[in-house]
N, C-alpha and C positions, 0 to 999 in steps of 0.2 A: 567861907573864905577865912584864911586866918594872913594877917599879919604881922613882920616883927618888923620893926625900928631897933637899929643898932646906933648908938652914940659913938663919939670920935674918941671915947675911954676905952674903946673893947678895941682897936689896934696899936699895931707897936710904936707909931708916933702920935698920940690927942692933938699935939699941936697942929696937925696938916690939915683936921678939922673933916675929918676925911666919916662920911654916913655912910651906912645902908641900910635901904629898905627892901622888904623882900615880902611880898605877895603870894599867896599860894591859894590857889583852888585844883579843883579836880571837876570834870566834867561830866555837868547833869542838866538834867531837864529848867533847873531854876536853882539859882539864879544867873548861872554864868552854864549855858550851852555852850557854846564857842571861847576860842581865844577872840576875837573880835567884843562878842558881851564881856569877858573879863576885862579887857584892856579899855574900855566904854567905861566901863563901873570903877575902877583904879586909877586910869587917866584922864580921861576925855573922850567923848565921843566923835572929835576932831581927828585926837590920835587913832583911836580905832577903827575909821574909815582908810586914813592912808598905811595902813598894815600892809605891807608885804606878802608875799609867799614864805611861809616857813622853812626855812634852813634845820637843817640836821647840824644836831649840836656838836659835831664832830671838825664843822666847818667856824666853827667860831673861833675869831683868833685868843681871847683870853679865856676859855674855857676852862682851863686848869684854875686858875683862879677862880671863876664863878664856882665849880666843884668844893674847890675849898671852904669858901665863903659860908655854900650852903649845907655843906656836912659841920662846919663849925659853930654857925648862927640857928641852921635849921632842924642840926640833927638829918639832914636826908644826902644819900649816896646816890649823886646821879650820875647813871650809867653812860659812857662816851657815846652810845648810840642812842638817844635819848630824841 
């Protein structure tokens, strides 16, 4: 798993005080099989019992923004059908 932390200096207001964190794994046998195991190991195991059904990232409403976010902070280009 790799993680970054972004400080409220890397956008264009610090003052708004505005983070992000951003999580990334890929799935494999250990340690994170599931979205479920990653969101347990990141979150909570609270959170990761009342998960959802996964949504197609196409239906997300700020998705342009998570794109960017993650091509600017993560280096990775995710695809609208993701």
């Amino acid at each position: 798993m790799r993680s970054i932390r972004i400080d409220p200096y890397a956008f264009d207001n610090p003052a708004s005080e505005a983070s992000l964190l951003i999580d990334l794994s890929r799935p494999s046998e250990f340690p994170h099989p599931d979205v479920k195991a990653f969101v347990g190991a990141v979150v909570s195991a609270a959170a990761a019992s009342s998960l959802h059904d996964s949504i197609p990232f196409y239906r997300i409403s700020q998705r342009e923004k998570v794109s960017e976010y993650l091509k600017c902070f993560a280096s990775m280009d995710l695809p609208v059908h993701a």
